[in-house]
C-alpha positions in Angstrom: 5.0 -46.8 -49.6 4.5 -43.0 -49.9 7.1 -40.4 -50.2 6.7 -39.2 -46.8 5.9 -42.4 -45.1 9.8 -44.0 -46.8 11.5 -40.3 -45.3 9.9 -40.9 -42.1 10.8 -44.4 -42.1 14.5 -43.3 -42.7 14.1 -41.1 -39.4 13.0 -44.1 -37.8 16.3 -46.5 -38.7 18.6 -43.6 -38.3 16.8 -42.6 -34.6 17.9 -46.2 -33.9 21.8 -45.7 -33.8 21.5 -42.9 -31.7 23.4 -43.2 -28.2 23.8 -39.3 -27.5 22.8 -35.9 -27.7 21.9 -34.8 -31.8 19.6 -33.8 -34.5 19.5 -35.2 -37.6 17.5 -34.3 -40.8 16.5 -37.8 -42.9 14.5 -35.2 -45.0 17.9 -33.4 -46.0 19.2 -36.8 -46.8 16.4 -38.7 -48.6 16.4 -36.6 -52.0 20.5 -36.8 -52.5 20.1 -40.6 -52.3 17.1 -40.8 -54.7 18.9 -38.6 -57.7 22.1 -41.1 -56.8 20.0 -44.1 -57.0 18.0 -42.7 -60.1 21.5 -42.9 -62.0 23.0 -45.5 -59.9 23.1 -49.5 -61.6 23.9 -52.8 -60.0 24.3 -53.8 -56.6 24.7 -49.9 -55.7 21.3 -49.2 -57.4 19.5 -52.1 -55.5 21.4 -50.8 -52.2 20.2 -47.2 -52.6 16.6 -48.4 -53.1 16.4 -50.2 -50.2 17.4 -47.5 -47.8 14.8 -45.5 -49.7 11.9 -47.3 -49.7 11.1 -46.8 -53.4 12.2 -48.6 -56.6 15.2 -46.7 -58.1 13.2 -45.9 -61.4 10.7 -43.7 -59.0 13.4 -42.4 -56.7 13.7 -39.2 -58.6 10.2 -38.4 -59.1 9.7 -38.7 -55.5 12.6 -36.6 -54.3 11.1 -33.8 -56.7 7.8 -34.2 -55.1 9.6 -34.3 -51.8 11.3 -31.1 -52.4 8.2 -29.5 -54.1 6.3 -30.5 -51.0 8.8 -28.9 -48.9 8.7 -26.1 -51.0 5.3 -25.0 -50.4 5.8 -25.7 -46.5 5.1 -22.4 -44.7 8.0 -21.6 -42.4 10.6 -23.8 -44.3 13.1 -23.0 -47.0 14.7 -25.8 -48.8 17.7 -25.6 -51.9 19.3 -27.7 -53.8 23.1 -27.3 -55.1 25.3 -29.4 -57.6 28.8 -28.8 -58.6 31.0 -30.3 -61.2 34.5 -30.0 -62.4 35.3 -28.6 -65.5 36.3 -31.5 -67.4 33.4 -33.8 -65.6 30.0 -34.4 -68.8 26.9 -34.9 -67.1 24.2 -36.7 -68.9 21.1 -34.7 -69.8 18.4 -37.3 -69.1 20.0 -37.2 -65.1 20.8 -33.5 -64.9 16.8 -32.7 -66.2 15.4 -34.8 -63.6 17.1 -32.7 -60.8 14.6 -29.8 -60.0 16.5 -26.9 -61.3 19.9 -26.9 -58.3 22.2 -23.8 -58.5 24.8 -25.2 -60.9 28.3 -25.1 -60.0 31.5 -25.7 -61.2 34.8 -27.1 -59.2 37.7 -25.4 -59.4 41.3 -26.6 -59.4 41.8 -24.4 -56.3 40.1 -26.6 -53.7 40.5 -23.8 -50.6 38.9 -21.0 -52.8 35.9 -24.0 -54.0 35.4 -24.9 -49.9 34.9 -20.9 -49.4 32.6 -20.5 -51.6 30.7 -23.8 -51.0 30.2 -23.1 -47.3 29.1 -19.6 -48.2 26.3 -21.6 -49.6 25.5 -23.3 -47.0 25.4 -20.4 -45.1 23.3 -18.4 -47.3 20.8 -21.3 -47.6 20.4 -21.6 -43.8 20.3 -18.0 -42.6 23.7 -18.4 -40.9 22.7 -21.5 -39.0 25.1 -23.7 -40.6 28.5 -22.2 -41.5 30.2 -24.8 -43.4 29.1 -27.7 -46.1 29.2 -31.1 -44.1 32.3 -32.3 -46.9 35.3 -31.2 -47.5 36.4 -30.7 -51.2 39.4 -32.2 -52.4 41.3 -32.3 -56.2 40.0 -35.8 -56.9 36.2 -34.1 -56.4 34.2 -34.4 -59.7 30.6 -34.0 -58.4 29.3 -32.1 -55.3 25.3 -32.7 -54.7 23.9 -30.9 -51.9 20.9 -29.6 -49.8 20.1 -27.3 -47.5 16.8 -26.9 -45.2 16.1 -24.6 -43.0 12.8 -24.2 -40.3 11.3 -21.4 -37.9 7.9 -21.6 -35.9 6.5 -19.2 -33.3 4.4 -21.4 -30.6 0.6 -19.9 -30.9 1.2 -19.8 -27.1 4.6 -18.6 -26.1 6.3 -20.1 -22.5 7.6 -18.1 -19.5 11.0 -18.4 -19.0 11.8 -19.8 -15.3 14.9 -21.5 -13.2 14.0 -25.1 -13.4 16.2 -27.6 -10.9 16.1 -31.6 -11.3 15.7 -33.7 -8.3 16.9 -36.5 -9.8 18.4 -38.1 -13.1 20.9 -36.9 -15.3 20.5 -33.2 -14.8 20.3 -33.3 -11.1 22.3 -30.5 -9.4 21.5 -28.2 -12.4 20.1 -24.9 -12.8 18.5 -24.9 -16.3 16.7 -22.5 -18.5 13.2 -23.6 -17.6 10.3 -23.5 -19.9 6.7 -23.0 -18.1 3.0 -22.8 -19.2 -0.2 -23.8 -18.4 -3.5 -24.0 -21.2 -6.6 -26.3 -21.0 -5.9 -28.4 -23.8 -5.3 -31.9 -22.6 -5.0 -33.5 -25.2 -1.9 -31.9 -26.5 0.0 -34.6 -24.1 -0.5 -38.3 -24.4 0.8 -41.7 -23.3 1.7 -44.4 -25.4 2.7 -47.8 -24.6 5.4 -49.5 -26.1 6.9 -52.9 -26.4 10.0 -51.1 -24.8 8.2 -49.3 -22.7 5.5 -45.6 -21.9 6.4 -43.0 -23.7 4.8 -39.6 -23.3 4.7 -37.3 -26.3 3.9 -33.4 -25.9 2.4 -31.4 -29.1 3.6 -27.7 -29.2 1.9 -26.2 -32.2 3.5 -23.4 -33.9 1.5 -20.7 -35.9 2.8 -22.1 -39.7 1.6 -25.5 -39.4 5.0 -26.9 -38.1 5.3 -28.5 -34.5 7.9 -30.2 -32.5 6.5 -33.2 -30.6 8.6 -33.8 -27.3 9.3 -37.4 -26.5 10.2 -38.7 -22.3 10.2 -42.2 -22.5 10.6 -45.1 -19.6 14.8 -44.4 -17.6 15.0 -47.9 -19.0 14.3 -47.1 -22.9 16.9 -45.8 -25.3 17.1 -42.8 -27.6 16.1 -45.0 -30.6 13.1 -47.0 -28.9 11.9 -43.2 -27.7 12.5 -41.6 -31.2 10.7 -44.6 -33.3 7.7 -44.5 -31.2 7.7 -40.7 -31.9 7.5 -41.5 -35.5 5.1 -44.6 -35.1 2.7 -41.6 -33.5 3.3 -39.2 -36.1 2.5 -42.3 -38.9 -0.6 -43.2 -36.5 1.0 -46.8 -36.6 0.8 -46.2 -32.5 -1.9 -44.8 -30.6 -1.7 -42.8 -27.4 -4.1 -42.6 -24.9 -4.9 -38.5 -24.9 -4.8 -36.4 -21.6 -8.3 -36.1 -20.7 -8.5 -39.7 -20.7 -5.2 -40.1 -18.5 -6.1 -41.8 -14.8 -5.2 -39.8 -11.7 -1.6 -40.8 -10.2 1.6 -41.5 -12.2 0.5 -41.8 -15.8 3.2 -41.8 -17.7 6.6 -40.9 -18.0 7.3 -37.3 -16.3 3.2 -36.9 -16.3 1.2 -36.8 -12.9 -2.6 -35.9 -13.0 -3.8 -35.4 -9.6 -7.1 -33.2 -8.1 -6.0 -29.7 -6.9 -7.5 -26.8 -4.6 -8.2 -23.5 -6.2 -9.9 -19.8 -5.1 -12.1 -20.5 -8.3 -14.0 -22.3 -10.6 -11.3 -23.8 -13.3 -11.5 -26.2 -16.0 -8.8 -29.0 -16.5 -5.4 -27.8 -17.2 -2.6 -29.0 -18.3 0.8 -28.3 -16.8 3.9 -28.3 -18.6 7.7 -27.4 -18.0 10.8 -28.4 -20.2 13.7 -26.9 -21.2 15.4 -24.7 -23.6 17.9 -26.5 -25.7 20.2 -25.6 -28.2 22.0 -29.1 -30.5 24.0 -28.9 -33.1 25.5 -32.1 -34.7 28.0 -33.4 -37.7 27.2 -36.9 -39.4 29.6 -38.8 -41.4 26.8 -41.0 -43.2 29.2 -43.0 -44.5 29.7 -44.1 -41.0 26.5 -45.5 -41.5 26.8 -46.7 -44.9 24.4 -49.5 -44.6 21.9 -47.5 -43.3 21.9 -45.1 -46.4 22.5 -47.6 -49.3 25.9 -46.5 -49.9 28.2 -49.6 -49.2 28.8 -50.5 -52.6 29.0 -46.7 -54.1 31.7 -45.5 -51.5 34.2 -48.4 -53.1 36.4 -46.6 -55.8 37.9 -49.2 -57.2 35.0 -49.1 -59.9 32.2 -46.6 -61.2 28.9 -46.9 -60.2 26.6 -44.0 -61.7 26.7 -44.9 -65.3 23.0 -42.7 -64.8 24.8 -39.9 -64.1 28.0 -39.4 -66.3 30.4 -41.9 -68.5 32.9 -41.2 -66.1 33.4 -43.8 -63.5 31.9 -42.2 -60.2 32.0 -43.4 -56.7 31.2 -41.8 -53.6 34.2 -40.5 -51.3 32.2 -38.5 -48.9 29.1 -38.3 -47.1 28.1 -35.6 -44.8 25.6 -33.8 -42.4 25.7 -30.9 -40.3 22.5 -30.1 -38.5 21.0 -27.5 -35.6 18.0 -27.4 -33.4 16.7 -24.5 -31.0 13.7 -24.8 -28.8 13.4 -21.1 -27.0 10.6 -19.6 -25.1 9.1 -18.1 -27.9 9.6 -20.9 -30.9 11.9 -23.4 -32.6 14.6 -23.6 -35.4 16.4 -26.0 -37.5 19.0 -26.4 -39.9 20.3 -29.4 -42.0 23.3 -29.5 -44.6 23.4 -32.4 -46.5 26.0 -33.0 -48.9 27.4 -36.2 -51.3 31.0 -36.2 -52.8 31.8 -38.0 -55.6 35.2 -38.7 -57.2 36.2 -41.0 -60.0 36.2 -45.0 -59.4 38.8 -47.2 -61.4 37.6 -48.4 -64.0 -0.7 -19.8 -5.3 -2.1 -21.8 -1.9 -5.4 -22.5 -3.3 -8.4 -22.8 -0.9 -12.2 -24.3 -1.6 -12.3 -25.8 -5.4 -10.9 -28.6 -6.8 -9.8 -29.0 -10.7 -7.6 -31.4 -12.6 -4.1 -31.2 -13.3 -2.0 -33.3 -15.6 1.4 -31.9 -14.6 4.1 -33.1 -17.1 7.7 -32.5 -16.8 10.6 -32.9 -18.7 13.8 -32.7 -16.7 15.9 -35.8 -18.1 17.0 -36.9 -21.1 14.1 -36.8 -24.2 13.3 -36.4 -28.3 11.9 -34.2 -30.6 10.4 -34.7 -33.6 9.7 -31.0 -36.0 6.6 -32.4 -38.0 4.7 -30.9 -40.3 1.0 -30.9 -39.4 -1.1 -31.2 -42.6 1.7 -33.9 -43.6 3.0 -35.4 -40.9 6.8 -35.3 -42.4 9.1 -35.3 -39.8 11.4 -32.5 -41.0 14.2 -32.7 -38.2 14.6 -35.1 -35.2 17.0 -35.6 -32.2 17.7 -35.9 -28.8 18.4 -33.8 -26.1 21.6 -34.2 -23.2 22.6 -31.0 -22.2 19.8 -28.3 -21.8 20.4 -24.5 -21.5 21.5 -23.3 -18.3 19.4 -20.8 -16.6 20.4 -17.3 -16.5 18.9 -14.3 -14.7 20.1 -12.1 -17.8 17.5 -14.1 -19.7 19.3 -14.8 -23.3 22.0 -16.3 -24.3 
């Protein structure tokens, strides 16, 4: 399995516990469990390399190709922390297979070490994220952490307009509509599903990062709308384009149908969403199974002997992430943080032209993908939409 394909794979079991509105970053998370795994041993070791993907004794080389990978992305900044206590020896075979982190060191002044670790966070997300995801106690030995942040400018910005549900969730709302109109089709397509349709909107931006929209079936949950975005992006599921899309109800929120015009036009394609701003805190160890870290979050025993001679275990787990999706582009933000302490041991007229209308007025995912790739750098799911506002911005 490849690097991306295993991170992707994490987005898809992770898009399958969600019930609500969030964004979560498995790309944030991925590399933090492969340097725990590359120094992990026993049943923590094989639990770590499960939730990767990857055999433990290839888990580090991968997240440093990850975050080399990342590195490189146009439009994405990604960094890498680790802070010790003074006391706490780190072997050098694990420390020189990190990819140069800031170094650190844990004070015995907890408050002062939270300041200055969410002023990291901060500095390594433009401001997006304010605080680390974990709080810092005395029993902290080892902090490892990482930060990603994303922008994109759509290559074709929207127009701003009131957009008001008829029905569903959102009915009775006036929300911060997002319109435009371009004749490329095939940026919209249908999939089908054993759960269900779902209809998956492109919107390129101009570095080579796009966020793919997701409106599945009422019936179908977050998880079941958010693993067939990733099944697309991994070409394990095939949707039929919009060109190809028959006339009627062809999807989920899509309706192609012939309309009147003054002139001559080509196919178009029709779209209005909404503006949406989530932000979100994990507790991954919450989820403990999902990330390999059952075993390594018991403290009655060490289980990093990779790592240091000191007994480690995990005592916290965290993530705080942010998505925008705006008239004129998108943003993201992911913290990512491990904590370890010590374990015991118009009316138209003559012409006619297709339409494929789509609209997303209920409930939906995102995926922010990388083109050339197709890593899925941030995903979620979105409840509560802006509200519209004549003033225009928030």
């Amino acid at each position: 399995m490849s690097t991306i394909h295993a991170v992707n794979s994490l987005t898809a079991r992770w898009a399958g516990t969600v019930e609500d509105g969030t964004v979560f970053s498995a790309a944030g998370v991925w590399p933090l469990l492969a340097f725990l795994a590359d120094g992990a041993d026993g049943p923590a070791r094989e639990e770590l390399a499960a939730a990767l993907g990857v055999p433990a004794d290839q888990a580090a080389a991968a997240a440093r190709e990850l975050l080399a990978a990342m590195d490189s992305m146009e439009g994405l900044d990604a960094a890498l922390g680790l802070w010790t206590s003074r006391t706490l020896e780190l072997h050098e075979r694990w420390t020189a297979g990190l990819p140069a982190p800031a170094r650190g060191v844990l004070t015995a002044d907890p408050e002062a070490d939270q300041r200055n670790l969410d002023a990291w966070a901060a500095k390594h997300t433009n401001g997006l994220i304010e605080r680390m995801p974990v709080e810092v106690t005395g029993d902290t030995e080892l902090l490892l952490a990482d930060a990603l942040v994303l922008r994109t400018r759509w290559l074709r910005p929207f127009e701003r307009c009131p957009l008001r549900p008829a029905a569903g969730p959102w009915q009775g709302r006036t929300l911060r509509g997002l319109h435009r109109r371009s004749i490329r089709l095939d940026r919209i397509g249908v999939a089908a599903t054993q759960g269900g349709q779902v209809t998956e909107l492109k919107v390129l931006g101009d570095n080579g990062i796009d966020v793919h929209l997701l409106l599945g079936d009422e019936r179908m949950t977050p998880g079941q709308v958010l693993g067939a975005g990733v099944a697309l992006v991994d070409r394990r599921l095939t949707a039929v384009p919009g060109s190809r899309l028959p006339h009627g109800q062809a999807g989920p929120g899509v309706h192609v149908e012939e309309q009147q015009c003054t002139s001559p036009q080509p196919p178009s394609l029709d779209v209005r969403t909404v503006a949406y701003d989530v932000t979100a805190d994990h507790d991954l160890l919450h989820r403990h199974a999902l990330f390999g870290l059952t075993t390594a979050r018991n403290t009655a025993y060490g289980h990093f002997p990779g790592v240091s001679a000191a007994p480690l275990a995990v005592a916290a787990a965290g993530q705080s992430a942010l998505a925008r999706f705006h008239e004129l582009g998108f943003e993201a933000a992911a913290v990512t943080a491990v904590a370890a302490t010590r374990g015991g041991a118009p009316p138209a007229r003559r012409y006619l032209t297709t339409v494929v209308q789509a609209v997303f007025d209920r409930p939906f995912g995102f995926l922010a993908v990388h083109r050339e790739t197709r890593l899925v750098l941030a995903a979620g799911w979105v409840t509560d939409p802006e509200p519209y506002r004549e003033d225009g911005y928030r």
